[in-house]
NUNU-739865 format. One record per residue: residue number from 1; x, z, y of N, C-alpha, C in turn. Coordinates in nm, 3 decimals. Layout:
N
+-----+---------+---------+---------+---------+---------+---------+---------+---------+---------+
: seq :   neast :     nup :  nnorth :  caeast :    caup : canorth :   ceast :     cup :  cnorth :
+-----+---------+---------+---------+---------+---------+---------+---------+---------+---------+
: NUM :       X :       Z :       Y :       X :       Z :       Y :       X :       Z :       Y :
...
+-----+---------+---------+---------+---------+---------+---------+---------+---------+---------+
***
This chain:
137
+-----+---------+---------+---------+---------+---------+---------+---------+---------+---------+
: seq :   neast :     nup :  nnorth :  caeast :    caup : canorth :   ceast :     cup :  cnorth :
+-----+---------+---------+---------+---------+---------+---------+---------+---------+---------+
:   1 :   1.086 : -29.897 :  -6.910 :   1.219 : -29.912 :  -6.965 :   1.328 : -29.890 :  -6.860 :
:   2 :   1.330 : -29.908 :  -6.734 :   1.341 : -29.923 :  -6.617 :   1.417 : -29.740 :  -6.623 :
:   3 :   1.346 : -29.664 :  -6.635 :   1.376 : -29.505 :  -6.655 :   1.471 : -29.450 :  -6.716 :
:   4 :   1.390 : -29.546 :  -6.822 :   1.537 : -29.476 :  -6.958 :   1.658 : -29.560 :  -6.921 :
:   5 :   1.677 : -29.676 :  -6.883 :   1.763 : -29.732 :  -6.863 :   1.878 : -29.632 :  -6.727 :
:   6 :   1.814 : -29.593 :  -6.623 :   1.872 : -29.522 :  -6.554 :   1.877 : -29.349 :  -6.597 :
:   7 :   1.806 : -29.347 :  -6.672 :   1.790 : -29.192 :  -6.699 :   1.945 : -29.152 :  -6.840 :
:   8 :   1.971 : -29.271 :  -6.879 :   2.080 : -29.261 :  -6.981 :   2.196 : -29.290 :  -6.915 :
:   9 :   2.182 : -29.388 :  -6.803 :   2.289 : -29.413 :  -6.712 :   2.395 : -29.236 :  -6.647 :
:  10 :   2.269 : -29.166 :  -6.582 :   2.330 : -29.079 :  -6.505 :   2.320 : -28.979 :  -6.624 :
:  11 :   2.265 : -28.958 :  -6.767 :   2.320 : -28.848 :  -6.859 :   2.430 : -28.916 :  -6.922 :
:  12 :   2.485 : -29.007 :  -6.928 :   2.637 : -29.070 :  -6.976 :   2.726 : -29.061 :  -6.901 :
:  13 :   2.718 : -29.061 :  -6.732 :   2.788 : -28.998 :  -6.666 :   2.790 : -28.853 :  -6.649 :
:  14 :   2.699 : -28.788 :  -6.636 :   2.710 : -28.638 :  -6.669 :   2.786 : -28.579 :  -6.801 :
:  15 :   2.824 : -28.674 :  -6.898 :   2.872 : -28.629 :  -7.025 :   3.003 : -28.663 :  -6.979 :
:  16 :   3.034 : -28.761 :  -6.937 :   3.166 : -28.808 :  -6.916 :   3.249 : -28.716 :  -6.814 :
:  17 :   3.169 : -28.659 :  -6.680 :   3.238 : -28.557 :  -6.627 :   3.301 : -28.454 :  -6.698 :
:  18 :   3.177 : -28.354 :  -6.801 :   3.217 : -28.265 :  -6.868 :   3.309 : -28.264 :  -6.977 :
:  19 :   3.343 : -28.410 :  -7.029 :   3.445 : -28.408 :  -7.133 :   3.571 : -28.431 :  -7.065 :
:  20 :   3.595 : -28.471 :  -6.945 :   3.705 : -28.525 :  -6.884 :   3.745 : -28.357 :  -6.803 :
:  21 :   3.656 : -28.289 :  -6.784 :   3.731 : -28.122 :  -6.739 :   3.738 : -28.058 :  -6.867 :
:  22 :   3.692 : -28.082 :  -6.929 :   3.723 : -28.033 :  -7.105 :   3.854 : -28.047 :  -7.153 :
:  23 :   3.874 : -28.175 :  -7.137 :   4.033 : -28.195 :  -7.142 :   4.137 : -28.198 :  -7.048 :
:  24 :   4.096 : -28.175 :  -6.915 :   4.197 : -28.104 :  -6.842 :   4.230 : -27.993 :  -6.899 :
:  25 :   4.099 : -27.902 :  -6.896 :   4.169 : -27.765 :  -6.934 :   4.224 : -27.757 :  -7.101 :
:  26 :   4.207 : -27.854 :  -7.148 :   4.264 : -27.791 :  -7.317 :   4.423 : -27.903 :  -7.329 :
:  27 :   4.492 : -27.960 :  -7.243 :   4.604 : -28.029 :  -7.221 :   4.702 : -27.948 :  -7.309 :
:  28 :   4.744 : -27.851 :  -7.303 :   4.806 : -27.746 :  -7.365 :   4.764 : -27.692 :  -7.506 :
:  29 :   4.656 : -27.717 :  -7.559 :   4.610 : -27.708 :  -7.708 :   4.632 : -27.843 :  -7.722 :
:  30 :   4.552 : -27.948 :  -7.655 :   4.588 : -28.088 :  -7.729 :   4.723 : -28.125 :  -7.792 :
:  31 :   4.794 : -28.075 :  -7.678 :   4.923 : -28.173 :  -7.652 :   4.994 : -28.142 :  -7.809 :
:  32 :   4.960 : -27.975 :  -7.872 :   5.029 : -27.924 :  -8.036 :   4.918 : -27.938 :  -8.160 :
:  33 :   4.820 : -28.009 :  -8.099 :   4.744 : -28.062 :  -8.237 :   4.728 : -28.207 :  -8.248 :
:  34 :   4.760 : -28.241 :  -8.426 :   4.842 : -28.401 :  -8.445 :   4.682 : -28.469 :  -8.392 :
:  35 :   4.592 : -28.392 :  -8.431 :   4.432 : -28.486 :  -8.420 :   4.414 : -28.527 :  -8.277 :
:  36 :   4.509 : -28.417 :  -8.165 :   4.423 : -28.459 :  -7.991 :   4.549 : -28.481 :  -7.920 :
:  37 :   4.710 : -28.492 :  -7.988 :   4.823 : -28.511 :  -7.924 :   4.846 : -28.641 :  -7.845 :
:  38 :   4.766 : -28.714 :  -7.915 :   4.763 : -28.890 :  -7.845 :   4.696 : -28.892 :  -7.731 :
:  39 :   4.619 : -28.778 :  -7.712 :   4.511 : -28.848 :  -7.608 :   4.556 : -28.873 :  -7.431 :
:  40 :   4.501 : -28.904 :  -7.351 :   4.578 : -28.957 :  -7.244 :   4.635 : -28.884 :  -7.189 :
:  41 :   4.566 : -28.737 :  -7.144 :   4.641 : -28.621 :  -7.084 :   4.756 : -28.551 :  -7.170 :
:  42 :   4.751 : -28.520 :  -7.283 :   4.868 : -28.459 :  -7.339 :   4.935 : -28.553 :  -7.359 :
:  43 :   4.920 : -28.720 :  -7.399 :   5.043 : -28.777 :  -7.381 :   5.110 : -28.824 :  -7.256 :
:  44 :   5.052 : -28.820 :  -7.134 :   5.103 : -28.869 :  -7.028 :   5.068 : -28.953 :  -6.965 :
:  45 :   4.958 : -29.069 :  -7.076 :   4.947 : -29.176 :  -7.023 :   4.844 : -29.133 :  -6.906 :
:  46 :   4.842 : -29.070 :  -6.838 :   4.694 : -29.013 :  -6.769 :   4.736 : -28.891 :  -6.679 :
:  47 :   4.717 : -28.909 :  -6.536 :   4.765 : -28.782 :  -6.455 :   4.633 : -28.692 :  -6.454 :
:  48 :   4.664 : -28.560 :  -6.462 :   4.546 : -28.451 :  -6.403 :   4.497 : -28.508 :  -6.295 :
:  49 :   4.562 : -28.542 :  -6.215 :   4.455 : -28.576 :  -6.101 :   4.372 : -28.697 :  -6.097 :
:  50 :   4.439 : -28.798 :  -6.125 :   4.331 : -28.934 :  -6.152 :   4.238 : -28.845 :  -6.272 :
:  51 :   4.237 : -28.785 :  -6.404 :   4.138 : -28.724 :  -6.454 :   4.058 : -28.642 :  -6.362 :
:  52 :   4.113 : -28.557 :  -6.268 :   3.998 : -28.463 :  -6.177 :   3.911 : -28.562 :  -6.090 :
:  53 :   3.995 : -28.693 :  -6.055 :   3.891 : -28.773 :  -6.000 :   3.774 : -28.830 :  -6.047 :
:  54 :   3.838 : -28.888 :  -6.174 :   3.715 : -28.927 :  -6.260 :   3.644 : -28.849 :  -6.287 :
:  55 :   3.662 : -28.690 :  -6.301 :   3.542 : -28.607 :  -6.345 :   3.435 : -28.570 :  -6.218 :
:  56 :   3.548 : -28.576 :  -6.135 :   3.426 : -28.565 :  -5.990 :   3.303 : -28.676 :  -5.930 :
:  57 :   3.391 : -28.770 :  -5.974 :   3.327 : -28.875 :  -5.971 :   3.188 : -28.954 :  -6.077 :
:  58 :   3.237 : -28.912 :  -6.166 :   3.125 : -28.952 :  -6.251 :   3.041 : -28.801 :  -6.284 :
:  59 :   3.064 : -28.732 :  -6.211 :   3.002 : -28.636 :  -6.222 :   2.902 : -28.611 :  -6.065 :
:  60 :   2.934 : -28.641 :  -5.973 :   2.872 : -28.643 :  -5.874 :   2.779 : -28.748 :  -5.891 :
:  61 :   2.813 : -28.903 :  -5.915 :   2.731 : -28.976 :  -5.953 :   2.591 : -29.014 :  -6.075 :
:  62 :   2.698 : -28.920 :  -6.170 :   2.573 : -28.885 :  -6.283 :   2.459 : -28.808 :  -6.241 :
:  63 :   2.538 : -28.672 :  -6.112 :   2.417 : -28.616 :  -6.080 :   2.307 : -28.707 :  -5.964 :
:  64 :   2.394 : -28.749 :  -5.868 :   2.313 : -28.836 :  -5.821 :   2.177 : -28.940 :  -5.868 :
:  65 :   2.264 : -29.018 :  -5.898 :   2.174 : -29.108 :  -6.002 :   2.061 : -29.032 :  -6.053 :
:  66 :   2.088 : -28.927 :  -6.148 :   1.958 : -28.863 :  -6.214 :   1.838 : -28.792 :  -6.054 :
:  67 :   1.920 : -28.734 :  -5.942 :   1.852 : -28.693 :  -5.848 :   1.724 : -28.843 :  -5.813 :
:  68 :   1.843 : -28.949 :  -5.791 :   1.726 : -29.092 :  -5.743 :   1.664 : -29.149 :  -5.812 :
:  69 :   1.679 : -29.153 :  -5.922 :   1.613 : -29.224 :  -6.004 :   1.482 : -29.178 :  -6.106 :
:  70 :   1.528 : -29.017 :  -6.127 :   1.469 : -28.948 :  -6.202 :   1.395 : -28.840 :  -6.144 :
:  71 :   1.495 : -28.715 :  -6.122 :   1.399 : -28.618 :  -6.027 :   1.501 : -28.498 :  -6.023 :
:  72 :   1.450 : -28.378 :  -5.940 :   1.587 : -28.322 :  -5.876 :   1.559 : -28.212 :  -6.048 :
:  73 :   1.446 : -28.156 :  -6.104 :   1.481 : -28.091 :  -6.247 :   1.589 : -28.184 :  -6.365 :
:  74 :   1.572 : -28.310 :  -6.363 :   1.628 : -28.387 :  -6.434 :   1.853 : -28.394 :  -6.354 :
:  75 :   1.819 : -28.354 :  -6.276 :   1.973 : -28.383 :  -6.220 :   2.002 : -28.256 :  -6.264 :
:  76 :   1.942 : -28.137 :  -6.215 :   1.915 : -27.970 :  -6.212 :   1.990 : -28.016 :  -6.379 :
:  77 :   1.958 : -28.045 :  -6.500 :   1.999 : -28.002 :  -6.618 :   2.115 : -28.038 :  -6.626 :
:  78 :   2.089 : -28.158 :  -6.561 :   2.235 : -28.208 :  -6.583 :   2.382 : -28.201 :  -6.547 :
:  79 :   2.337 : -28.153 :  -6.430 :   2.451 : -28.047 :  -6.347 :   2.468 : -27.957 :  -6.431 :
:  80 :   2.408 : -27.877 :  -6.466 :   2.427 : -27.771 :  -6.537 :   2.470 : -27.792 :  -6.653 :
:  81 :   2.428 : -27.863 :  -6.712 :   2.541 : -27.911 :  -6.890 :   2.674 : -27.925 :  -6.799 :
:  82 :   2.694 : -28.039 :  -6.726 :   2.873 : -28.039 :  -6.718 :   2.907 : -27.915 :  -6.661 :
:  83 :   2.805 : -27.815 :  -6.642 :   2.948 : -27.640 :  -6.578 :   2.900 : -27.579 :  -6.728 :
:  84 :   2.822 : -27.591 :  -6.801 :   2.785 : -27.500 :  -6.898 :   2.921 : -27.578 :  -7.004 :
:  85 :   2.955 : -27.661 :  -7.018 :   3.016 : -27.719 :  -7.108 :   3.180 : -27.699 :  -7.069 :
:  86 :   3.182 : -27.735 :  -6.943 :   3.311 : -27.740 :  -6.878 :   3.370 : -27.557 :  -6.845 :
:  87 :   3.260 : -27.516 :  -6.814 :   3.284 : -27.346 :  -6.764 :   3.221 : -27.304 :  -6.862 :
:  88 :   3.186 : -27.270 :  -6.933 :   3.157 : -27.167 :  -7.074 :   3.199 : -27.218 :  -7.146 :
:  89 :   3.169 : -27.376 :  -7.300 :   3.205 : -27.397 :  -7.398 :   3.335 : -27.396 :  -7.389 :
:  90 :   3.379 : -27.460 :  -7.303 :   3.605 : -27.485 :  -7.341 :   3.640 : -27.355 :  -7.292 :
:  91 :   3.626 : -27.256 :  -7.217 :   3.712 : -27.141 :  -7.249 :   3.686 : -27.061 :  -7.334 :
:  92 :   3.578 : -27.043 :  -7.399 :   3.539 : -26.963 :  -7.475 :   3.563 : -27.003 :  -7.612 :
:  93 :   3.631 : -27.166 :  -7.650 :   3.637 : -27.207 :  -7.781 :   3.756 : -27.081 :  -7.830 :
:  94 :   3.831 : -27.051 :  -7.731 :   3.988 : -27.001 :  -7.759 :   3.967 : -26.863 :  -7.759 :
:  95 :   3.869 : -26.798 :  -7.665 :   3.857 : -26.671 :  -7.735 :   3.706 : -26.624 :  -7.789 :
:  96 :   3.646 : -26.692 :  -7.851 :   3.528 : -26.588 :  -7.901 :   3.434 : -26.739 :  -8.004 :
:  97 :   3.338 : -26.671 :  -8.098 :   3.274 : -26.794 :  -8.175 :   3.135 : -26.784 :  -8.073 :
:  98 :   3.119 : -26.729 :  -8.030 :   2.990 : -26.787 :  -7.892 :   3.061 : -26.891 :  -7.862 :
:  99 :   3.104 : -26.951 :  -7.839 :   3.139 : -27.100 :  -7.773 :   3.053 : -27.181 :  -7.884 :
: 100 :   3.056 : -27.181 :  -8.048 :   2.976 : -27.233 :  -8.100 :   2.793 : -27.317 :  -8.022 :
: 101 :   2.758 : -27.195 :  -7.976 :   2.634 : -27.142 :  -7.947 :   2.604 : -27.176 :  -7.797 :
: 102 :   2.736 : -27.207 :  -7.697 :   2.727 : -27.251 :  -7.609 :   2.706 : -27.396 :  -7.612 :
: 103 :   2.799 : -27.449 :  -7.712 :   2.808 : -27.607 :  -7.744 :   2.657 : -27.606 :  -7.776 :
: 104 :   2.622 : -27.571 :  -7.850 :   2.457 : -27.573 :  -7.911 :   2.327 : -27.587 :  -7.801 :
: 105 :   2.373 : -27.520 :  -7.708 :   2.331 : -27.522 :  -7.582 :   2.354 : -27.631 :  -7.485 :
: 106 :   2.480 : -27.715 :  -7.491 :   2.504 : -27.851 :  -7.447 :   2.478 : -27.896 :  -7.480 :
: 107 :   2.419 : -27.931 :  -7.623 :   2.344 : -28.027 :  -7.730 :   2.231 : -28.039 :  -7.682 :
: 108 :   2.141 : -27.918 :  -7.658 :   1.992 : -27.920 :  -7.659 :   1.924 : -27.990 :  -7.539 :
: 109 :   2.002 : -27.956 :  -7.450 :   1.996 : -28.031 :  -7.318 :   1.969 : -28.126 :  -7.262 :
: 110 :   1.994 : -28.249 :  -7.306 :   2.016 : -28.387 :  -7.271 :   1.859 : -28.407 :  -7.358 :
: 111 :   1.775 : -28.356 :  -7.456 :   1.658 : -28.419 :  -7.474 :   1.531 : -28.340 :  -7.357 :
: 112 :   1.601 : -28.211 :  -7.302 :   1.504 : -28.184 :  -7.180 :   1.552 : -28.294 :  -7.084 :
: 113 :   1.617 : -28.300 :  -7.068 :   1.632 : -28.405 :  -6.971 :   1.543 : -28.513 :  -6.950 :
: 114 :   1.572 : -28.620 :  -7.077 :   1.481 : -28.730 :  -7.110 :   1.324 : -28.696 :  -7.091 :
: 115 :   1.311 : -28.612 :  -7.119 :   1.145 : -28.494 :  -7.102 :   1.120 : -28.491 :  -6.964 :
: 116 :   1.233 : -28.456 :  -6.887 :   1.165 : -28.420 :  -6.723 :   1.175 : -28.535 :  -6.694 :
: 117 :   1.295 : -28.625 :  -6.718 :   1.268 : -28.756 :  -6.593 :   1.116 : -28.873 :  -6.664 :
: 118 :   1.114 : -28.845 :  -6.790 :   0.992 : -28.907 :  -6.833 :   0.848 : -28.846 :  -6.760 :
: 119 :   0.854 : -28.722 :  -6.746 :   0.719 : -28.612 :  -6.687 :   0.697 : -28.548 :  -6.583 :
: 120 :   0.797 : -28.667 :  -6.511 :   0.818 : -28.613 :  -6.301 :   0.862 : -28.467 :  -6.307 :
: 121 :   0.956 : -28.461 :  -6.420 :   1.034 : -28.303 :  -6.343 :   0.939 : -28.188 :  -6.462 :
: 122 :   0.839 : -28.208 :  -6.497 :   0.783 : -28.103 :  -6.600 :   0.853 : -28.063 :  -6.733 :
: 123 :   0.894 : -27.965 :  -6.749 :   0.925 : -27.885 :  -6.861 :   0.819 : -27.815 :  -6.973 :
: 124 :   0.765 : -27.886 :  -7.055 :   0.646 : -27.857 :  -7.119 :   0.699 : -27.846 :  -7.265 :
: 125 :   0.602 : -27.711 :  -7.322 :   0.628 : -27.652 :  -7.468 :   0.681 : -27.755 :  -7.530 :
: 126 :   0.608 : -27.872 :  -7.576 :   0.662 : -27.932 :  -7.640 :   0.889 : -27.998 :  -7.677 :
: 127 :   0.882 : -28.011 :  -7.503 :   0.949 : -28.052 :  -7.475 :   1.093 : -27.938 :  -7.542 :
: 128 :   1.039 : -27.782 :  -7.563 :   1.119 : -27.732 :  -7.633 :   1.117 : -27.737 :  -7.771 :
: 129 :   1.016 : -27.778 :  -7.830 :   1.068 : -27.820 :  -7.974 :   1.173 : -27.968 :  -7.988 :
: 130 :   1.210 : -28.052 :  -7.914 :   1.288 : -28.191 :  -7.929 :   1.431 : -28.082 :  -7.872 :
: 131 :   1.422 : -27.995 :  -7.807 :   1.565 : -27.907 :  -7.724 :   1.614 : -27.802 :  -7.840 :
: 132 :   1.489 : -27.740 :  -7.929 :   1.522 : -27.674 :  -8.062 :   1.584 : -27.675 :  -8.166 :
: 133 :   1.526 : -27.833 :  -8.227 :   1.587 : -27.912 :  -8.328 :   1.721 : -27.935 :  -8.327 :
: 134 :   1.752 : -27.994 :  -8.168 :   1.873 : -28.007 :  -8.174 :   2.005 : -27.898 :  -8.148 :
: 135 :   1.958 : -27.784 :  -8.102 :   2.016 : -27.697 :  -8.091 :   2.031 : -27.602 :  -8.181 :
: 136 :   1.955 : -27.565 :  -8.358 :   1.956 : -27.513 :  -8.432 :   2.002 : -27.638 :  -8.562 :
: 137 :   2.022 : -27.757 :  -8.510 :   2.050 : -27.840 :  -8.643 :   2.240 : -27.817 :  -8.630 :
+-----+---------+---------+---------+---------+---------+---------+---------+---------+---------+
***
């Protein structure tokens, strides 16, 4: 329990990096839609830079954490969701519907994860049907 307990720790920080550069860069769409105008960066309550900190930060640490606790494939994904999410899904929402398909791809992710740090780092067939489901549902 010990695993999952840290293995959800550093993929909740890895999520939290990537949504916090998500909304750096979409400050300027938020700020003219009534659904994301409140939120801290387009209203103010929240500087870009205390946000770039927090994303560095819980993003270095998410990867960390998953490096010590779990294993360096299990950090390996997870690094990679917050640039796949942060650097492909949010610029691409604005010009192209592949961003769909990228998001789909940030989805699938986080159950390889749980897979490698459960299987010392192994990526096994199975492990792509739990990454499938969620990426074609």
């Amino acid at each position: 329990w010990e695993q999952l307990g840290w293995t959800s720790l550093g993929t909740m920080l890895c999520s939290s990096s990537a949504n916090t550069w998500n909304q750096i860069f979409e400050i300027k769409n938020d700020s003219v839609m009534a659904r994301t105008m409140r939120r801290p960066l387009p209203s103010g309550r929240c500087s870009v830079a205390h946000a770039a900190a927090f994303g560095v930060v819980t993003g270095i640490a998410g990867v960390g954490l998953l490096r010590e606790k779990a294993n360096d494939t299990t950090a390996a994904l997870g690094a990679a969701n917050v640039a796949l999410y942060a650097l492909c899904y949010t610029p691409l929402k604005q010009m192209h519907w592949l961003n769909t398909w990228a998001g789909a791809v940030v989805g699938a992710v986080p159950p390889l994860m749980g897979w490698a740090a459960a299987r010392e780092g192994a990526i096994e067939p199975a492990s792509g049907v739990l990454a499938a489901a969620l990426y074609f549902w």
